[in-house]
DSSP file (Angstrom, degrees, kcal/mol; ACC not computed):
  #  RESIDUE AA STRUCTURE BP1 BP2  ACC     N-H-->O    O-->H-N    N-H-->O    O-->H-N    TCO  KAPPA ALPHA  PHI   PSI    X-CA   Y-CA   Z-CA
    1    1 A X              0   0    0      0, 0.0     2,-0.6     0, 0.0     0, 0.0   0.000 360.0 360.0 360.0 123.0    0.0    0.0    0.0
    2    2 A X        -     0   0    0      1,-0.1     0, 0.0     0, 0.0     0, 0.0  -0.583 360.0-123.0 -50.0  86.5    1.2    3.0   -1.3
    3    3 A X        -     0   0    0     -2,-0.6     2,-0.1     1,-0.1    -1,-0.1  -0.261  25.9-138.8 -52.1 128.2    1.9    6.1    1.8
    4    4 A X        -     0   0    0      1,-0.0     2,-0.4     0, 0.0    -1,-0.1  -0.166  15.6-163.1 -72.7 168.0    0.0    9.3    1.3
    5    5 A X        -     0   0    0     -2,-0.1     2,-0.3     2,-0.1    -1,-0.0  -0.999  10.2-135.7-150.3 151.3    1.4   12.5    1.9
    6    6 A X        +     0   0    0     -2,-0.4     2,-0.5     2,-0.0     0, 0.0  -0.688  29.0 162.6-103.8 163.8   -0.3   16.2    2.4
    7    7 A X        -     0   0    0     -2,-0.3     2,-0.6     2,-0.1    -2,-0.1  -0.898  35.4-114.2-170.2 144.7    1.1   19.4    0.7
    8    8 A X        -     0   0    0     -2,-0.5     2,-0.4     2,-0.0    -2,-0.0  -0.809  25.6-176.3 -77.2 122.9   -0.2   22.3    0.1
    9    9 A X        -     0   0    0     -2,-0.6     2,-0.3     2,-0.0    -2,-0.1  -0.956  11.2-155.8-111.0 137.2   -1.1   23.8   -3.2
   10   10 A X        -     0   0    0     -2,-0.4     2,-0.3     0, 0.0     3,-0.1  -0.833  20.5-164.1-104.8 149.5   -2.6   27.6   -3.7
   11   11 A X        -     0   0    0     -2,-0.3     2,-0.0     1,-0.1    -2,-0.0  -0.834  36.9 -93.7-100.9 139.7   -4.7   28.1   -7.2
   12   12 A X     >  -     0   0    0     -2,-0.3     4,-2.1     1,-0.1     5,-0.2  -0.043  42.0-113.5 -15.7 138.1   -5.6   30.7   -8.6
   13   13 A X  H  > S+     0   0    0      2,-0.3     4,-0.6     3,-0.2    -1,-0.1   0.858 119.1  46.8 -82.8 -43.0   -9.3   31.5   -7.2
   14   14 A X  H >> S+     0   0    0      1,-0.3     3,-2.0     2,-0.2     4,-0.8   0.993 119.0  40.3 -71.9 -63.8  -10.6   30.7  -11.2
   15   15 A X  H >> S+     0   0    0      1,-0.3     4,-1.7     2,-0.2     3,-0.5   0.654 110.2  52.4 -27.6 -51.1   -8.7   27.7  -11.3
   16   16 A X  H 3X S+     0   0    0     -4,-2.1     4,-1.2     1,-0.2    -1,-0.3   0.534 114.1  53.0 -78.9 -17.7   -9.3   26.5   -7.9
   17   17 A X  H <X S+     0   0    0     -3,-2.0     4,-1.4    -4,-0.6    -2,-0.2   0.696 104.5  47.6 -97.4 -14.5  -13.1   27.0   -9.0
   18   18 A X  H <X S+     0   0    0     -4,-0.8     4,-7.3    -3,-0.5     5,-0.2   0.689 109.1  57.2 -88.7 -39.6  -13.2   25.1  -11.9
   19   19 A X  H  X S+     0   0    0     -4,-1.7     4,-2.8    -5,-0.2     5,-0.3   0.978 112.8  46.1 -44.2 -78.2  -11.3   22.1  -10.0
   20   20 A X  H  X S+     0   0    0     -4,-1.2     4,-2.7     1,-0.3    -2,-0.2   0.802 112.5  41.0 -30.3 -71.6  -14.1   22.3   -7.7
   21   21 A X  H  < S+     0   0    0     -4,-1.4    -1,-0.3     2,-0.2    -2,-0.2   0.863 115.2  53.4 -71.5 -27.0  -16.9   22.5  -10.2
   22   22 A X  H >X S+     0   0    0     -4,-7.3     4,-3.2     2,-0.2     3,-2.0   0.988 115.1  54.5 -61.0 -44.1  -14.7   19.1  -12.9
   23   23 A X  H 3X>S+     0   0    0     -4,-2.8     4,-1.9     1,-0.3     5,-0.7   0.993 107.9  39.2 -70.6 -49.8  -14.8   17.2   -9.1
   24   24 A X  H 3<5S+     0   0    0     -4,-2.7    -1,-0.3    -5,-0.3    -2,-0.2   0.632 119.2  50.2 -63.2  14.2  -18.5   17.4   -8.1
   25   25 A X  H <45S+     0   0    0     -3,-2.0    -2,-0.2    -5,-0.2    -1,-0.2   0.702 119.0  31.4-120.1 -13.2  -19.4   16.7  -11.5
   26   26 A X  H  <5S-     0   0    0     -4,-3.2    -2,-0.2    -5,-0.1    -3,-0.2   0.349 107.3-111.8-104.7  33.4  -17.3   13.7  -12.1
   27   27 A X  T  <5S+     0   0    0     -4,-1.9     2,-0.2     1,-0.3    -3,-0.1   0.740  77.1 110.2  94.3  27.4  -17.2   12.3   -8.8
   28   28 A X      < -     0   0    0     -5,-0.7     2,-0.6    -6,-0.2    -1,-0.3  -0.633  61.7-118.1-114.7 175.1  -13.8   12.8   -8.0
   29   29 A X    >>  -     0   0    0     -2,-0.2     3,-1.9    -3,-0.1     4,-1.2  -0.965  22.5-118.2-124.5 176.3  -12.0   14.9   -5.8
   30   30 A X  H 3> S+     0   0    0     -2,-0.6     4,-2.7     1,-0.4     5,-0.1   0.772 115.0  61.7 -42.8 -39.6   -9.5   17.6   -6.4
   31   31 A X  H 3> S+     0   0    0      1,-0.2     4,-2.4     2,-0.2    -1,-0.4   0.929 105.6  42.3 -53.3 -53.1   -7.2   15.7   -4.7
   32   32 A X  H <> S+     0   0    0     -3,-1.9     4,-3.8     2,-0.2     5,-0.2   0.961 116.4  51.5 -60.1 -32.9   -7.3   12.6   -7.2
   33   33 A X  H  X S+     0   0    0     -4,-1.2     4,-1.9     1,-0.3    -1,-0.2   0.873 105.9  50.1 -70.3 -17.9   -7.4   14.9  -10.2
   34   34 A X  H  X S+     0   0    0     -4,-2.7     4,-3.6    -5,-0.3    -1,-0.3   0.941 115.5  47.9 -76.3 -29.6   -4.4   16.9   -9.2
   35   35 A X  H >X S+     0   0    0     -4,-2.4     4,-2.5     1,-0.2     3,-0.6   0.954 114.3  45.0 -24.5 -84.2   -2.6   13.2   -8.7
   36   36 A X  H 3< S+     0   0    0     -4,-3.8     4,-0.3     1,-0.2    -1,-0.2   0.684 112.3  47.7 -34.7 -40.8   -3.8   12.1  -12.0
   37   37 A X  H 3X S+     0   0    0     -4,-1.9     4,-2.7    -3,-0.2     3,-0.5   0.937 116.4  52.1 -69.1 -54.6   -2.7   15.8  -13.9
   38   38 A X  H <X S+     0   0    0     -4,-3.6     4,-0.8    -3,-0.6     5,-0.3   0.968 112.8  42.3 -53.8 -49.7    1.1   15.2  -11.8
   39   39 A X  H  < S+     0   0    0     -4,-2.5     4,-0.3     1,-0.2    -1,-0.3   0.548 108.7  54.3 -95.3  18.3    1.6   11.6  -13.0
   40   40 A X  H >> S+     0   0    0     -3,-0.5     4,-2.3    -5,-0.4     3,-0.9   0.764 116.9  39.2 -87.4 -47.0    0.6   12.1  -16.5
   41   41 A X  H >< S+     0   0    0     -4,-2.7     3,-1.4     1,-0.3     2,-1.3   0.461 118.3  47.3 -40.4-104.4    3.4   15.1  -16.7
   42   42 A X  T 3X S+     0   0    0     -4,-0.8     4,-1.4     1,-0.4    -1,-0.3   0.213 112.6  48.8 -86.6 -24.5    5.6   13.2  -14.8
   43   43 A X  H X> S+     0   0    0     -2,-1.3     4,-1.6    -3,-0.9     3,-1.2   0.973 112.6  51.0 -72.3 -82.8    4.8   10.0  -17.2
   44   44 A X  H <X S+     0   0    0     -4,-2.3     4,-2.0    -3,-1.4     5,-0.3   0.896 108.7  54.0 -25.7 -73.6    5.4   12.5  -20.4
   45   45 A X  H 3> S+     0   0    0      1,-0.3     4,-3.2    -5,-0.3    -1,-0.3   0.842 105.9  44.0 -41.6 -44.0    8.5   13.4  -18.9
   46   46 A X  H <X S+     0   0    0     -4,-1.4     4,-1.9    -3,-1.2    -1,-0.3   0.881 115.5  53.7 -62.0 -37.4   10.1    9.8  -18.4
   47   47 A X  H  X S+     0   0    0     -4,-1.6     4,-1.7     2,-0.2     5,-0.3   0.993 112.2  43.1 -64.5 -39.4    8.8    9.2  -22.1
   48   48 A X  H >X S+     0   0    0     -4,-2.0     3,-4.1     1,-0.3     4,-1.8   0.961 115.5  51.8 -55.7 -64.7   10.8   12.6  -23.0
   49   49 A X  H 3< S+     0   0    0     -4,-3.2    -1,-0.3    -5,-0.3    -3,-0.2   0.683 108.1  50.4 -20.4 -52.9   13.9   11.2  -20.7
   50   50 A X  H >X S+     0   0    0     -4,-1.9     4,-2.7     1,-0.3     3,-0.6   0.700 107.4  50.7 -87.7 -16.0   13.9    8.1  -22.5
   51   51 A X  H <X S+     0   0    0     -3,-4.1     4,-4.4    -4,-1.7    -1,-0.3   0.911 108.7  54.5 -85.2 -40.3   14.0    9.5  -26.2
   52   52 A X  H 3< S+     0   0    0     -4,-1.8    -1,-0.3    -5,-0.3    -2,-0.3   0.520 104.1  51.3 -66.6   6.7   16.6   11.4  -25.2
   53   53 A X  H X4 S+     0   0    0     -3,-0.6     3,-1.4     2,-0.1     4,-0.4   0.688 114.7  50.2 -96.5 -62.7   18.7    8.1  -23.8
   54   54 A X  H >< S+     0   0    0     -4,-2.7     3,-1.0     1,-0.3     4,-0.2   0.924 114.6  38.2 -79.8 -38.8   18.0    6.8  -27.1
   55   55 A X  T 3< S+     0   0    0     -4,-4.4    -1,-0.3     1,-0.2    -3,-0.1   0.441  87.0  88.3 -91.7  19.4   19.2    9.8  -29.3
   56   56 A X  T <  S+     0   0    0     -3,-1.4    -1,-0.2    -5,-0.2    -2,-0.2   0.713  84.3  52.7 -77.0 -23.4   21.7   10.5  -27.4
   57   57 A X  S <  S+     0   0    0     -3,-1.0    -1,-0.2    -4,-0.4    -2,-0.1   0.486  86.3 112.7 -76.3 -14.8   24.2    7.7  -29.8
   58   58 A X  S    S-     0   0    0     -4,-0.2    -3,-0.0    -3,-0.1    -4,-0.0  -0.449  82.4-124.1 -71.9 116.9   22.6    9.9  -32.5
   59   59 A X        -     0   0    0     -2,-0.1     2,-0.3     1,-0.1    -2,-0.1  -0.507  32.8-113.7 -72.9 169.6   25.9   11.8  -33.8
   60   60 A X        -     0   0    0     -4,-0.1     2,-0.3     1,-0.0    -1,-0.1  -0.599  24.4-139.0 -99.5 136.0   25.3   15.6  -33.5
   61   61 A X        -     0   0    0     -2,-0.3     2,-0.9     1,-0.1     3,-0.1  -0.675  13.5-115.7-104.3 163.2   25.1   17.8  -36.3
   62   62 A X     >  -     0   0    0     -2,-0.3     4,-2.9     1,-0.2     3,-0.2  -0.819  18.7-146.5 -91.1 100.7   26.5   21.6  -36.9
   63   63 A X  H  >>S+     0   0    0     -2,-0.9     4,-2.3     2,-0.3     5,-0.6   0.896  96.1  42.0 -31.2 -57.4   23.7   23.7  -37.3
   64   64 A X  H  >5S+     0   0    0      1,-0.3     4,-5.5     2,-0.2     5,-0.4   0.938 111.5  56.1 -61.2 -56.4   25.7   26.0  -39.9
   65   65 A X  H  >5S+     0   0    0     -3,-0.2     4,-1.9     1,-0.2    -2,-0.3   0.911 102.3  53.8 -12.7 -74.5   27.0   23.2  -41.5
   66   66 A X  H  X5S+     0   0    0     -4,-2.9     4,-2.8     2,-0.2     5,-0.2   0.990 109.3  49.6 -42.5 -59.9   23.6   21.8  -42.1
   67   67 A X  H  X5S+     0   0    0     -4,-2.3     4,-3.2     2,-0.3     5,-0.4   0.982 106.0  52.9 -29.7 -68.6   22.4   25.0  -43.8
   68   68 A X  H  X<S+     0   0    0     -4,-5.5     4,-3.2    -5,-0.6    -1,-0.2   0.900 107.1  53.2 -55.8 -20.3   25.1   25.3  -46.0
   69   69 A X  H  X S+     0   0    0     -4,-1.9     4,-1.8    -5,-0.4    -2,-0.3   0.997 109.9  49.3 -81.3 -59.0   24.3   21.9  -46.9
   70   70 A X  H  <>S+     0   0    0     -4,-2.8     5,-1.1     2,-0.2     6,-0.2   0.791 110.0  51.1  11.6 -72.1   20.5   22.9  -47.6
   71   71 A X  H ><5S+     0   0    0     -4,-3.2     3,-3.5     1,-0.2    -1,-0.2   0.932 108.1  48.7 -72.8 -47.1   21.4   25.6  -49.6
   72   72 A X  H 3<5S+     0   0    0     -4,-3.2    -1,-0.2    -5,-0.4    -2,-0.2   0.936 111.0  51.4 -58.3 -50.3   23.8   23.7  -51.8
   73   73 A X  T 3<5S-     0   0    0     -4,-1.8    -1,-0.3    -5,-0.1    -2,-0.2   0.587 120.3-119.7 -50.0 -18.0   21.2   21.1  -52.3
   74   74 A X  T < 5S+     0   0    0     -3,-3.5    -3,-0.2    -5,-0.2    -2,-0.1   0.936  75.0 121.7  50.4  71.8   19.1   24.0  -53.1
   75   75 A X      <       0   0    0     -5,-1.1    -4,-0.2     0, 0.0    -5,-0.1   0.672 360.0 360.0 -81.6 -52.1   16.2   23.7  -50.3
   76   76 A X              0   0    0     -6,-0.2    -5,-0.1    -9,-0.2    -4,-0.1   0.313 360.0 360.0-118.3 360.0   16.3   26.8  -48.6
């Protein structure tokens, strides 16, 4: 079983009122949604982490280089 923990959060008065009105009407409370809202960032991020892990073997290219290379190709 997972330990809970308290923190305090302040909203914004509109924001803290619109929480209010998404939990009574789905049947949640504020508390679960702000959970849910944390671990999807915090899920995005670990996906960002990991693409960066992976492109990290990618060699790196020189921005100017690249350009010139563009241009010669006649892209840009």
């Amino acid at each position: 079983m997972s330990s809970v923990k308290r923190a305090t959060v302040y909203f914004d008065a509109d924001i803290h009122r619109a929480l209010r009105l998404k939990a009574a009407s789905s049947d949640k409370s504020i508390s679960d949604m702000v959970n849910e809202a944390v671990k999807l960032t915090l899920t995005e991020d670990a996906e960002d982490l990991a693409s960066f892990e992976e492109r990290s073997r990618e060699p790196s290219l020189d921005f100017e280089q690249f350009v010139k290379a563009l241009r010669r190709r006649g892209k840009i």
